[in-house]
KOLVEXMAR-595843 format. One record per residue (C-alpha): residue number from 1; residue in one letter; x, y, z. Coordinates in Angstrom, 3 decimals. Example, Ala and Ser with C-alpha at 12.3 -4.5 7.8 and 13.67 -1.06 7.14 Angstrom:
<nodes>
NODE resi resn       c1       c2       c3
NODE    1    A   12.300   -4.500    7.800
NODE    2    S   13.670   -1.060    7.140
</nodes>
This chain:
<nodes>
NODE resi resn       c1       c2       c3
NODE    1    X   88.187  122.183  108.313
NODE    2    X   86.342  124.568  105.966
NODE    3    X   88.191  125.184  102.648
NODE    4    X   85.355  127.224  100.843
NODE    5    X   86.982  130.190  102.114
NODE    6    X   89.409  129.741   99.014
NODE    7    X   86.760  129.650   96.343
NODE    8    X   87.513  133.038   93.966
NODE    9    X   90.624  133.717   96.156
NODE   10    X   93.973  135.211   94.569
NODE   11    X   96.620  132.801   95.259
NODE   12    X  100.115  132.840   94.359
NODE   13    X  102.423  130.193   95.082
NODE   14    X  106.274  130.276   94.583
NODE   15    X  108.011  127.455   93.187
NODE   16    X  104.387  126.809   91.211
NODE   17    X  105.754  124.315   88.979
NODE   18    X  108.011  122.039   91.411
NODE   19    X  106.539  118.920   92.816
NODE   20    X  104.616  120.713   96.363
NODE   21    X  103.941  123.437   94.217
NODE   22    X  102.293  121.894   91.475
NODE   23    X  100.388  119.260   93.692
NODE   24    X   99.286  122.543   96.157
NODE   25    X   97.815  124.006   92.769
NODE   26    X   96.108  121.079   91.666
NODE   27    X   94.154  121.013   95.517
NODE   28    X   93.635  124.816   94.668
NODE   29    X   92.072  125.134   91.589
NODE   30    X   89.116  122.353   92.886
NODE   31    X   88.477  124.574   95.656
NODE   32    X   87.749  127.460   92.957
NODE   33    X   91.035  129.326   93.500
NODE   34    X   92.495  131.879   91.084
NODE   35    X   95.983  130.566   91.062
NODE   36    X   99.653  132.077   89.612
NODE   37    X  102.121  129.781   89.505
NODE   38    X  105.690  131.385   89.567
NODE   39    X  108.561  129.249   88.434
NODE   40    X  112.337  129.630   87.126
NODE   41    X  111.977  126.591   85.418
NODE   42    X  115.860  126.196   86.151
NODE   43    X  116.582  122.510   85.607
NODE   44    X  118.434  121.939   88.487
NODE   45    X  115.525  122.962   90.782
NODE   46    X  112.616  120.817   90.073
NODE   47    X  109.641  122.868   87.941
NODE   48    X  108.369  120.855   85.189
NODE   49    X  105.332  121.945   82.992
NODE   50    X  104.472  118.602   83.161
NODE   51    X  103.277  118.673   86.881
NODE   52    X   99.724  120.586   85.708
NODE   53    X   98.825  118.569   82.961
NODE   54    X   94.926  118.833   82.808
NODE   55    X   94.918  122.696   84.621
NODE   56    X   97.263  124.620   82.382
NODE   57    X   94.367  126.239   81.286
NODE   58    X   92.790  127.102   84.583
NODE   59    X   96.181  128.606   86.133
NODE   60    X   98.212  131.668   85.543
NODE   61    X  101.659  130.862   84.694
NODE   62    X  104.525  133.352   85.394
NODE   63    X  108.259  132.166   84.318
NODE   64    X  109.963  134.498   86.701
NODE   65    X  112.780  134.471   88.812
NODE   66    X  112.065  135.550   92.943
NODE   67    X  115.537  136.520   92.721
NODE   68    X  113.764  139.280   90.331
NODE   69    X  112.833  141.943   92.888
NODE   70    X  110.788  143.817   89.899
NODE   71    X  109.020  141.006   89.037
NODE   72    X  107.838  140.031   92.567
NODE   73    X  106.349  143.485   93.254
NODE   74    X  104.041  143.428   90.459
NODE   75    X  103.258  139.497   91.441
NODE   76    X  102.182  140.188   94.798
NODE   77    X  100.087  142.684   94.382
NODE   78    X   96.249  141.667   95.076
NODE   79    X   96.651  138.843   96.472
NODE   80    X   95.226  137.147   99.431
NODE   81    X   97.148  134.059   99.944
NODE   82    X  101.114  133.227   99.083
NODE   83    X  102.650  130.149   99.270
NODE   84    X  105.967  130.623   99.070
NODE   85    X  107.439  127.106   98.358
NODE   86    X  110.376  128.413   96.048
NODE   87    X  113.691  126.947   97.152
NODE   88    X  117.379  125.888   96.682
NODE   89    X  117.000  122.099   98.483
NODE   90    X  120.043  120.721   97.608
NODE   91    X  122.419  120.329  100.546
NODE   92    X  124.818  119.310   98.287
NODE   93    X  125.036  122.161   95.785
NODE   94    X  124.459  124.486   98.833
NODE   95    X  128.313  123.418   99.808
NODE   96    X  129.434  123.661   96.139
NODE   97    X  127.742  127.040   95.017
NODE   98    X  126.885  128.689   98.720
NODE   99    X  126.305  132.084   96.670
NODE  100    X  123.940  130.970   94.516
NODE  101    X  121.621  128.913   97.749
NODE  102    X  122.210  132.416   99.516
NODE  103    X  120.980  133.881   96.842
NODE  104    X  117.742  131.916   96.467
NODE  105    X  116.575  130.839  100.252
NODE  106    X  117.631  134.337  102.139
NODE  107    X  118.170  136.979   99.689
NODE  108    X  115.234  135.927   97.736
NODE  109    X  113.061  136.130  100.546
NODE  110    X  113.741  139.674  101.629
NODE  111    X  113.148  140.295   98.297
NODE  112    X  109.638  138.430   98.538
NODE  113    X  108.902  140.033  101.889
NODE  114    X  109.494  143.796  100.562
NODE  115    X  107.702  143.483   98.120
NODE  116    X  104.618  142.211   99.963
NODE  117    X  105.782  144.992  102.485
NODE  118    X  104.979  147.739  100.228
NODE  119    X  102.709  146.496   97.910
NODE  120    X  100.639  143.902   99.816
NODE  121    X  100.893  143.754  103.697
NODE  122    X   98.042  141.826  104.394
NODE  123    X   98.734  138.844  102.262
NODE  124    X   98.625  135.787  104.120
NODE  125    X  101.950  133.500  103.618
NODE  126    X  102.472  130.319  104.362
NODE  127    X  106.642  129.240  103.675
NODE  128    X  108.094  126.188  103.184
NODE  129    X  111.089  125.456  105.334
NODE  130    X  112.861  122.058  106.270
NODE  131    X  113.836  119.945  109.107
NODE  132    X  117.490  120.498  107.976
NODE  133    X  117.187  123.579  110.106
NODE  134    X  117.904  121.473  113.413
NODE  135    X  121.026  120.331  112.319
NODE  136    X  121.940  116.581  114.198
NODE  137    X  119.300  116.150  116.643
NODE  138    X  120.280  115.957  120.547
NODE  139    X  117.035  114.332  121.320
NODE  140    X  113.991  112.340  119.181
NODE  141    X  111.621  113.140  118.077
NODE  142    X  111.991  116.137  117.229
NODE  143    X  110.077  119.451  118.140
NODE  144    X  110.160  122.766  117.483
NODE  145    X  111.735  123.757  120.899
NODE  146    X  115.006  121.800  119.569
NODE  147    X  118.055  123.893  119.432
NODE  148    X  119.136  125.024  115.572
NODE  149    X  122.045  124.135  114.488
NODE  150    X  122.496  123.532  110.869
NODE  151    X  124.910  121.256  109.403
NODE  152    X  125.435  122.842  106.255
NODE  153    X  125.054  126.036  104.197
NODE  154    X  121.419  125.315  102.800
NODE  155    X  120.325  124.538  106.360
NODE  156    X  121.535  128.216  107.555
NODE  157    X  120.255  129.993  104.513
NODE  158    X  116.800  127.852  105.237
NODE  159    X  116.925  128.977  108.743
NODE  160    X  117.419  132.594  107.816
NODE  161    X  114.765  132.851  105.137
NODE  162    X  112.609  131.494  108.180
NODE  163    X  113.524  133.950  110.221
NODE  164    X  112.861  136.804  108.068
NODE  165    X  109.768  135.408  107.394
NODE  166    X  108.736  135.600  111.448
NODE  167    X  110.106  139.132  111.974
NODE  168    X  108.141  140.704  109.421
NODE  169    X  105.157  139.269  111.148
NODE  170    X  106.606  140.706  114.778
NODE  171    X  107.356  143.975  112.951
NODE  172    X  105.209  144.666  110.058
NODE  173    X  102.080  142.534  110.996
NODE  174    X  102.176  140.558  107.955
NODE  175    X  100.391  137.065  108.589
NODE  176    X  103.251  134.499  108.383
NODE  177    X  103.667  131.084  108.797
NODE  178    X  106.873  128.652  108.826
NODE  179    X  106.447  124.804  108.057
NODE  180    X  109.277  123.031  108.963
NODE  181    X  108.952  119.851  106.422
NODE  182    X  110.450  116.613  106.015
NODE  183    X  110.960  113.942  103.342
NODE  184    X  108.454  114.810  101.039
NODE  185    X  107.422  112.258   98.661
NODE  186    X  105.035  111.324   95.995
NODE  187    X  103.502  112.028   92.628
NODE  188    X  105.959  115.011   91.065
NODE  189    X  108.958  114.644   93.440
NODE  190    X  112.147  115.123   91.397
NODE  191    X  113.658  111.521   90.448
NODE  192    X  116.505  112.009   88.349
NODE  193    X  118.906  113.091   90.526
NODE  194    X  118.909  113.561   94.816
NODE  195    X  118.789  117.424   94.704
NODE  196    X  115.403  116.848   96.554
NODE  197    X  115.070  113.384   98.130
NODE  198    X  117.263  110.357   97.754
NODE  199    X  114.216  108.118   97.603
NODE  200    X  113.409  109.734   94.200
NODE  201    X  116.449  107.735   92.362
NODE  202    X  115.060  104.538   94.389
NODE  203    X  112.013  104.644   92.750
NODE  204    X  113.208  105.432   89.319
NODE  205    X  115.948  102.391   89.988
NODE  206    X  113.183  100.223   91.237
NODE  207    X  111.143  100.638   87.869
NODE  208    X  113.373  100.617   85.412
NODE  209    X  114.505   97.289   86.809
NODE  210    X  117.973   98.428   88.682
NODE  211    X  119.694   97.844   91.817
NODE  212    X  119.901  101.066   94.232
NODE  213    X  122.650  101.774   96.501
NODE  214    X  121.154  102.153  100.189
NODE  215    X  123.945  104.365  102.169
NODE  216    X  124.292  102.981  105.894
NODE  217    X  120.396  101.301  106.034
NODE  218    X  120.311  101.700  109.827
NODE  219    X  119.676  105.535  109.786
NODE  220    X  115.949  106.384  110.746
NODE  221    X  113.649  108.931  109.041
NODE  222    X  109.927  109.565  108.580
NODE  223    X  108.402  110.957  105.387
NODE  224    X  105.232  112.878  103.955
NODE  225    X  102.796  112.324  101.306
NODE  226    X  102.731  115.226   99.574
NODE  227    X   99.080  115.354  100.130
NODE  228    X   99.471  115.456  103.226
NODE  229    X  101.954  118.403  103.027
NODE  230    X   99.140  120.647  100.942
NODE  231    X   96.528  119.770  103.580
NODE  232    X   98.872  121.466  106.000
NODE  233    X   99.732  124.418  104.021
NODE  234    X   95.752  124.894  103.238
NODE  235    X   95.230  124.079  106.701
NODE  236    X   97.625  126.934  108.230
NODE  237    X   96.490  129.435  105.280
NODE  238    X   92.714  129.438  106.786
NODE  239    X   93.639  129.423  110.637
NODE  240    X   94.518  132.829  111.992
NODE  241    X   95.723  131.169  115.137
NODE  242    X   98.433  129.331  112.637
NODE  243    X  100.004  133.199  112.046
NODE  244    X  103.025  133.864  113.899
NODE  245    X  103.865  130.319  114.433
NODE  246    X  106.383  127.497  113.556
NODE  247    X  104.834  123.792  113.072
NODE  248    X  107.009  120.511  112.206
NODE  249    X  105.424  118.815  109.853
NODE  250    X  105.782  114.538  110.399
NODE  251    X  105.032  111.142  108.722
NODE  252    X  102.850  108.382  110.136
NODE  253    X  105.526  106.204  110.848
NODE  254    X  109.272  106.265  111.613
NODE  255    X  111.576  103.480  109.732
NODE  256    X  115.458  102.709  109.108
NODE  257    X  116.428  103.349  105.380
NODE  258    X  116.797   99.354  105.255
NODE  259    X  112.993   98.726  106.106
NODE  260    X  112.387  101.748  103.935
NODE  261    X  114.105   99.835  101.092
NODE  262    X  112.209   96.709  102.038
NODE  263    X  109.114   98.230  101.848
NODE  264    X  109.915   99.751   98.167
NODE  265    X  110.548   96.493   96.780
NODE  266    X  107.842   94.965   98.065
NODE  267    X  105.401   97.083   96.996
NODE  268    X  106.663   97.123   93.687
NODE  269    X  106.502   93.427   94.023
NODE  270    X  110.243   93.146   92.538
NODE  271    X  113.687   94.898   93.167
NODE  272    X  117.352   94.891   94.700
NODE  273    X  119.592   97.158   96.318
NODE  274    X  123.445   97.564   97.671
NODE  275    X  123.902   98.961  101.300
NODE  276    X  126.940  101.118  101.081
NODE  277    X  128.903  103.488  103.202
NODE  278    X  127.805  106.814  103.125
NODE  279    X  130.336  108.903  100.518
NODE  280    X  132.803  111.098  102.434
NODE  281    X  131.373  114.579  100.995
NODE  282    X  127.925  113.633  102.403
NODE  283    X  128.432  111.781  105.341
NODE  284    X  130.005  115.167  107.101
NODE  285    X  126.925  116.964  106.595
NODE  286    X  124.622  113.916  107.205
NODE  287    X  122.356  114.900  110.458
NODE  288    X  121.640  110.669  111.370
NODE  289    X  118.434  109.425  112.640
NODE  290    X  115.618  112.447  112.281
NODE  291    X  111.814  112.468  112.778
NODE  292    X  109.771  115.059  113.845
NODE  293    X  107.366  115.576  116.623
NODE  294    X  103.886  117.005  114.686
NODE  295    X  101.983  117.410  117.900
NODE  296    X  101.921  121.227  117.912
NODE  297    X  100.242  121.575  114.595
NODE  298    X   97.988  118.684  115.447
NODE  299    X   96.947  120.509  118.754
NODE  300    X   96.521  124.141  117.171
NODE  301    X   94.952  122.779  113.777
NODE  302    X   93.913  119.358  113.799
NODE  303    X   96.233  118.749  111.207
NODE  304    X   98.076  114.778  110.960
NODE  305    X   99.148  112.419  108.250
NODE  306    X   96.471  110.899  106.640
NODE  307    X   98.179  108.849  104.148
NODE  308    X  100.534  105.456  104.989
NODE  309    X  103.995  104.987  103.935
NODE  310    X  103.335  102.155  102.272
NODE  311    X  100.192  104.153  100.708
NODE  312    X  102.419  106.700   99.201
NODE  313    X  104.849  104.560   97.920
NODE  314    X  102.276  102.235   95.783
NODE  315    X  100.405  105.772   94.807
NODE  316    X  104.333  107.217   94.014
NODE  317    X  104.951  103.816   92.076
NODE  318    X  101.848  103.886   90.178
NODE  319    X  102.432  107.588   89.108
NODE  320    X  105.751  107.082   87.255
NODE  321    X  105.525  103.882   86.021
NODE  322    X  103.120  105.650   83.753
NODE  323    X  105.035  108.955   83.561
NODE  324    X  108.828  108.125   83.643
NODE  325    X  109.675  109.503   80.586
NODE  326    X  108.378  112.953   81.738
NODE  327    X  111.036  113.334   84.377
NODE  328    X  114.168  111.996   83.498
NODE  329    X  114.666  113.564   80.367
</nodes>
């Protein structure tokens, strides 16, 4: 895989500041990129300044809204790659504030994809969507011929920001490409709260020296390293035959949130947790045991995970015990 093609490229990525976002930039820059971050900065959603400590001088920051058509049609302009990572993930406050999610992951992206439309139509995007999109799945693992069915209002919106995304490539020609991701973890994930991954409040739990509650434990999942994650977005940015195309994205291993828990603690050498039943309000838009089948992207791109789960826990671990205090204020 042959990255120089970046060097002295104009890259904007959406959602700059959040966790893939921020860890994307970082890869970015040391390729020789000229990157503009765009970013809300809305607490609930996950930007933190803190995320490009040591290249906030060699990045263009924007605080902008892509719910800001005006704004976006300036931002695009120029540019030769976007990575359009900005996003409502919460399933949860998708049910409790469906305008605002609808807002954000489908009107947003019209909003994104007019602008490049008219001011930009041979940018190259790569956008972030999320395994959510299948809903419960009928058969495992999971690949991208699975039926959709999403369980909840963030998983529609998702699949309809997706879609948007693919018919402007069908109609318009402009090169698209959808990654459907997974648990995402690692250095930046949110870990205050479980608006982006539950496993974010183990790890804070785990190092501040409290129990975590572990809902059900015999539910399987597979995760990411975030690295991993901007090797595939890079990846599908540089490959023309990625452009039109959907690819799940996977983890190296599949485990039951028990083992996962296991693991945790013994990594981190020390630790306890409850297992609980799963609370009523999530357990009706729980989708049960989920991982995905990667083969598609591996075949077309070369691209698998690199990094261990048990790797990117210990690197995760290592990376807040030093930097709590920067994400949980």
């Amino acid at each position: 895989m042959d990255l120089s093609l970046f060097k002295d490229k104009k890259v904007l990525i959406t959602g700059g500041l959040g966790f893939i976002g921020s860890n994307l930039a970082r890869r970015l820059v040391a390729l020789g990129a000229n990157v503009t971050l765009i970013d809300s900065l809305i607490p609930e959603y996950g930007g933190n300044l803190f995320n490009i400590s040591g290249i906030e001088d060699k990045v263009k920051i924007n605080i902008s809204d892509i719910r800001d058509e005006h704004s976006m049609k300036y931002l695009v302009k120029e540019k030769d790659f976007l990575f359009n990572l900005a996003g409502q993930t919460s399933h949860m406050d998708s049910m409790k504030d469906p305008y605002t999610d609808l807002e954000i992951n489908t009107k947003a992206q019209l909003f994104i994809l007019e602008a490049c439309r008219k001011n930009n139509p041979n940018v190259k995007i790569i956008f972030a969507s999320t395994r959510q999109i299948y809903g419960k799945p009928r058969y495992l693992p999971v690949d991208e011929k699975h039926p959709l069915a999403p369980v909840d209002v963030n998983g529609i919106n998702k699949l309809s920001g997706e879609t948007y995304h693919l018919l402007y490539r069908e109609i318009y020609g402009i090169p698209t490409c959808v990654l459907r991701l997974t648990n995402t973890i690692g250095p930046g994930m949110r870990i205050k709260d479980t608006r982006q991954t539950f496993l974010g409040i183990w790890i804070r739990a785990v190092i501040e020296g409290r129990p975590f509650e572990v809902w059900n434990g015999s539910q399987l999942r597979d995760f990411s390293y975030v690295d991993d994650v901007v090797e595939a977005c890079l990846i599908s940015a540089s490959n023309e035959r990625a452009y039109g195309k959907i690819f799940n994205l996977g983890g190296d291993c599949v485990v039951s949130l028990k083992e996962l828990a296991d693991l945790l603690i013994k990594v981190n050498k020390e630790g306890t947790y409850i297992v609980k039943e799963f609370p009523g309000d999530r357990k009706v838009i729980d989708i049960g045991d989920y991982y995905g089948d990667y083969g598609l992207i591996n075949a077309l791109l070369g691209w698998k995970p690199k990094i261990s789960l048990e790797e990117a826990l210990k690197k995760t671990l290592d990376y807040y015990r030093i930097n709590i205090n920067k994400y949980i204020q």
